[in-house]
C-alpha positions in Angstrom: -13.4 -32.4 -24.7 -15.4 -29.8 -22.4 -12.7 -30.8 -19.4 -9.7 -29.7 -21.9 -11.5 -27.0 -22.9 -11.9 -25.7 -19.7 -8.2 -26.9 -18.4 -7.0 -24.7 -21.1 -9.2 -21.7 -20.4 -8.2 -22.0 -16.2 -4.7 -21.9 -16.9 -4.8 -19.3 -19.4 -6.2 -16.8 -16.6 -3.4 -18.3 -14.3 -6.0 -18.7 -11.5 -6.0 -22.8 -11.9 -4.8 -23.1 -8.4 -6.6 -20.3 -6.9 -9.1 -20.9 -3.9 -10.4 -17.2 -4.3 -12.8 -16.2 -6.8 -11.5 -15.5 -10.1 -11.8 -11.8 -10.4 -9.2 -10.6 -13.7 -11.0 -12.9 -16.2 -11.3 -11.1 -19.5 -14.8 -10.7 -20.9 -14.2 -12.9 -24.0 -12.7 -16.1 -21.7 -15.6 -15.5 -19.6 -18.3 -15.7 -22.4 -16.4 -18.7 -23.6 -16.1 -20.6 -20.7 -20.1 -20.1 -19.9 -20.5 -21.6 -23.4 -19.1 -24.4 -23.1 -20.4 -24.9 -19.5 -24.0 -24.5 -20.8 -23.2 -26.8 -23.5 -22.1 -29.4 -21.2 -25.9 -28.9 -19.2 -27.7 -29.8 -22.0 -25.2 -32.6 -23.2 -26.5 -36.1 -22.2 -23.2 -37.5 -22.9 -21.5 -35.1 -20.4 -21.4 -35.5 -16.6 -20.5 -32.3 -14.6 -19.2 -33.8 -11.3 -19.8 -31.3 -8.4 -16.2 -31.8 -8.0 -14.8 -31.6 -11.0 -12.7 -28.4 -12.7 -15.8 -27.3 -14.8 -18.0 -27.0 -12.1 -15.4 -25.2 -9.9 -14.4 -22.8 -12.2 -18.2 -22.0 -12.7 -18.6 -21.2 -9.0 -15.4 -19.0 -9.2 -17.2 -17.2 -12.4 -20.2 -16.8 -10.5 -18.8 -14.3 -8.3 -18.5 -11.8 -10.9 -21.0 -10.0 -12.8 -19.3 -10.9 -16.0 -20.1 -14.6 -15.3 -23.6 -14.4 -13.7 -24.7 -12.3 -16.8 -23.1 -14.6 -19.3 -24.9 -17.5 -17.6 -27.8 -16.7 -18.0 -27.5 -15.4 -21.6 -25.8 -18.7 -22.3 -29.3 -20.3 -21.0 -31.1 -17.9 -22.6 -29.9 -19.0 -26.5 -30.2 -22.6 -25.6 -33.9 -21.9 -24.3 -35.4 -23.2 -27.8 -33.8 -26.3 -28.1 -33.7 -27.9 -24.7 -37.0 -26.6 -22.6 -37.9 -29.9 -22.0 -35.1 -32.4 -20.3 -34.6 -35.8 -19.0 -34.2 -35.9 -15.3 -30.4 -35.3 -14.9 -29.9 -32.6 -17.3 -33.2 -31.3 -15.3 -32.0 -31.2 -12.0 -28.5 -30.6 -12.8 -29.8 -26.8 -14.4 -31.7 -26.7 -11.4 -28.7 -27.1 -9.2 -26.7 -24.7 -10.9 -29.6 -22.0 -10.6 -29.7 -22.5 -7.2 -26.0 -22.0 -6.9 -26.1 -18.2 -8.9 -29.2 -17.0 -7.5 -28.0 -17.2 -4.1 -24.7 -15.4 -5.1 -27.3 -12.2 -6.8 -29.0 -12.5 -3.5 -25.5 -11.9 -1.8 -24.6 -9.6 -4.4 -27.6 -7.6 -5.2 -27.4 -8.3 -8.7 -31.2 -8.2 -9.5 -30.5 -7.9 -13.1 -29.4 -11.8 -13.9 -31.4 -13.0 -10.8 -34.3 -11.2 -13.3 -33.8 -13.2 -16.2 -32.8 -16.1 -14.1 -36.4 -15.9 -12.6 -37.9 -15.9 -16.1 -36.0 -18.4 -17.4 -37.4 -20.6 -14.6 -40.7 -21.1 -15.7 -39.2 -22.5 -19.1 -37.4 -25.6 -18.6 -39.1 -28.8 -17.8 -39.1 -32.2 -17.7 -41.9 -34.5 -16.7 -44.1 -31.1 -16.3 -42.3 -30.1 -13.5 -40.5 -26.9 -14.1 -37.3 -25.6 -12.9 -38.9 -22.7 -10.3 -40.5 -25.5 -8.4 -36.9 -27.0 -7.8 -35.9 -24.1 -5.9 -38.9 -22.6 -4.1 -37.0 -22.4 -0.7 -34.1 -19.9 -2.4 -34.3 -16.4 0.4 -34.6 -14.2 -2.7 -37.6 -15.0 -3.4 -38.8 -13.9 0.1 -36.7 -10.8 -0.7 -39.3 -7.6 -1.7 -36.4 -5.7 -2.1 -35.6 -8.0 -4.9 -39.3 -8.0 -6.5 -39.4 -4.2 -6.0 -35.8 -4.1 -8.1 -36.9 -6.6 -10.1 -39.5 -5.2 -11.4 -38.8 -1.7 -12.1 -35.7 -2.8 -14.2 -38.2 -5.2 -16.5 -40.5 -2.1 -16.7 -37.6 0.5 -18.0 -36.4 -2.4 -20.1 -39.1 -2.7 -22.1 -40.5 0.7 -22.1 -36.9 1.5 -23.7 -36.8 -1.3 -26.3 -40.5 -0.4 -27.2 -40.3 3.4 -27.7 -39.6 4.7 -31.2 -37.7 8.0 -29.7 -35.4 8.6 -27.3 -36.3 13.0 -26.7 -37.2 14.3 -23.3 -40.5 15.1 -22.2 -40.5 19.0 -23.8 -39.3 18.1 -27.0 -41.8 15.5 -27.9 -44.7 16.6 -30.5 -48.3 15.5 -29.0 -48.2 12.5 -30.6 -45.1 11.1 -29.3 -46.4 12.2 -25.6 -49.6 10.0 -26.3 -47.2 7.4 -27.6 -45.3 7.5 -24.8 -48.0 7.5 -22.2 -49.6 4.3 -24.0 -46.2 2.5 -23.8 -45.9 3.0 -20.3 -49.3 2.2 -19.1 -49.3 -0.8 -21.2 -45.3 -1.9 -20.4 -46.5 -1.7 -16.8 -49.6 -3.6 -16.8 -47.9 -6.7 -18.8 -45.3 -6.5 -16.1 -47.4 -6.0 -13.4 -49.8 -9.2 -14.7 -46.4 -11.5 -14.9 -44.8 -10.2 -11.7 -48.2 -11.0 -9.6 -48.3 -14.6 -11.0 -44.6 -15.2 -10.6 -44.8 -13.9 -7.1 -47.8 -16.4 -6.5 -45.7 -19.5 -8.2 -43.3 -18.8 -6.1 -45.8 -18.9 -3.1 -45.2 -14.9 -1.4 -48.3 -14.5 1.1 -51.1 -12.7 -0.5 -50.8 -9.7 2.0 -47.4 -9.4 0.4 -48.2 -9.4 -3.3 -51.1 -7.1 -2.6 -48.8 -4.5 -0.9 -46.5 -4.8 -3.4 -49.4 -4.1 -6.4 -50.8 -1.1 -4.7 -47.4 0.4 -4.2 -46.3 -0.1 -7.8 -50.0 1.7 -8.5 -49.2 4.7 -7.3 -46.4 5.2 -9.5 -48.2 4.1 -12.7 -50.9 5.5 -14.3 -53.1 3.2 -14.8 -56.5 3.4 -15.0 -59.3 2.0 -12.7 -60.5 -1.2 -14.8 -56.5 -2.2 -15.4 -56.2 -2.1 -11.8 -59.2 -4.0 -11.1 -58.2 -6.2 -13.4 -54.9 -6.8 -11.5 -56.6 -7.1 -8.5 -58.4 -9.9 -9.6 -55.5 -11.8 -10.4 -54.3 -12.4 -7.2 -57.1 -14.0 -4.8 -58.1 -12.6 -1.3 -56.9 -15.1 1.7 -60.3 -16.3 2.2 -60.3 -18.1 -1.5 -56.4 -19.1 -1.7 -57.7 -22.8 -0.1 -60.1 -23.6 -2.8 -58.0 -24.7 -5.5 -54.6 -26.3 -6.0 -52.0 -23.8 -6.9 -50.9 -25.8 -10.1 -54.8 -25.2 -11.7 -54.4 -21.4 -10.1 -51.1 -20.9 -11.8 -52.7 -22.4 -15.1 -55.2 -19.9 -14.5 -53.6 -17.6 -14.0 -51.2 -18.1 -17.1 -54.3 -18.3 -19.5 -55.9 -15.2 -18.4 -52.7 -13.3 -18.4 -52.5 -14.2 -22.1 -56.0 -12.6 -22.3 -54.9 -9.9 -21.2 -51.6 -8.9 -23.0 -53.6 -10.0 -26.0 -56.5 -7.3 -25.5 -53.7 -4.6 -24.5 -51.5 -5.4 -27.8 -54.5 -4.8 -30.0 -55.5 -1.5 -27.7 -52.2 -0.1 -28.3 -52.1 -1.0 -31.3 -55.2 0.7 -32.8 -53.8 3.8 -30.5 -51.1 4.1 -32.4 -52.8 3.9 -35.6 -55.2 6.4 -34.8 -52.6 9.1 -33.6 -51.0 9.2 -37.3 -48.1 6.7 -35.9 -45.9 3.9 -37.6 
């Protein structure tokens, strides 16, 4: 079914015989196509053959932002009901990662490579998760990409979290406290997940610690946030003490400390400044 399904969707774009990547495919055949391709992932009764027409009309897909972005919304939705998977749907999603995330590296599309990264630390099978399948990828050696990376999460959510959308001089007082929270708080969760993603995916410390102070002086944080940062990347002389799987746990329970504590914070803010 999912190799007529695709048949019909190749030859509808009249690019079935193409060796170039597919670039006039219309949004709505694209977001089909990367359905069904995702479905087929997560199917156990379904194969996808490297070789096969499903697989290389993905790769052609993959070479436009339309596809990459459906991708990884299409693994996105399917999150809740397939995070953990046998071996071969495990390392088959870990092979076709590895295939788009070199193609945002080449096409500096830090957006999906974003999500991608995220997504990462989802899926399992066995305990093993899919970031630890592809480790070696030269993205994640990239800072241009972690730079990127993470100012686009930090706008993100600052934008989905604000309750206004008024410049600077037309905000009351209250807003402008509002906003100030938001930001120092959107940056600090983001700056806690980006320091332990960049250690899971095994940066040097000298690295992740330039990157932090660099991202400090754009934030405004205040001293005992960015102690607390600080502290959640070891100095060189301590990474040798423990294995990086009971540091990343670590790591992953502190950080849920910490968001915690800054919810209610911002919470009680809010409350206290008259807000809804």
């Amino acid at each position: 079914w999912y190799q007529r399904r695709v048949r019909g969707m190749t030859a509808s774009n009249g690019k079935g015989g193409s060796a170039q990547p597919c670039t006039c495919v219309e949004p709505h055949t694209c977001a089909d196509f990367m359905k069904t391709y995702v479905e087929a992932i997560f199917d156990t009764s379904v194969t996808i053959s490297p070789f096969s027409s499903l697989r290389e009309q993905y790769n052609k897909l993959c070479m436009q932002e339309c596809g990459r972005r459906e991708f990884a919304k299409q693994v996105t939705s399917a999150r809740s009901a397939n995070m953990i998977l046998c071996e071969r749907r495990f390392l088959q999603l870990a092979a076709n990662f590895a295939t788009i995330l070199h193609i945002c590296e080449q096409e500096d599309d830090i957006e999906s490579a974003k999500v991608l990264m995220i997504l990462a630390f989802t899926y399992q099978c066995d305990g093993r998760f899919v970031y630890q399948e592809i480790l070696s990828l030269p993205i994640w050696s990239s800072m241009r990409f972690w730079n990127a990376a993470f100012l686009h999460a930090v706008h993100s959510e600052r934008k989905l979290r604000s309750s206004h959308n008024k410049c600077f001089s037309e905000q009351t007082p209250e807003q402008r406290i509002e906003a100030e929270e938001i930001h120092k708080n959107t940056f600090f969760g983001q700056m806690s997940s980006f320091i332990t993603n960049m250690m899971a995916f095994q940066l040097p410390t000298k690295e992740i610690s330039e990157f932090r102070e660099k991202m400090f002086v754009m934030s405004e944080l205040d001293e005992e946030q960015k102690e607390i940062l600080r502290q959640l990347c070891p100095d060189e002389a301590a990474e040798g003490e423990a294995s990086f799987s009971d540091k990343f746990e670590n790591l992953k329970e502190r950080g849920r400390s910490f968001l915690q504590s800054v919810s209610r914070s911002f919470s009680l803010d809010l409350a206290n400044t008259g807000e809804t």
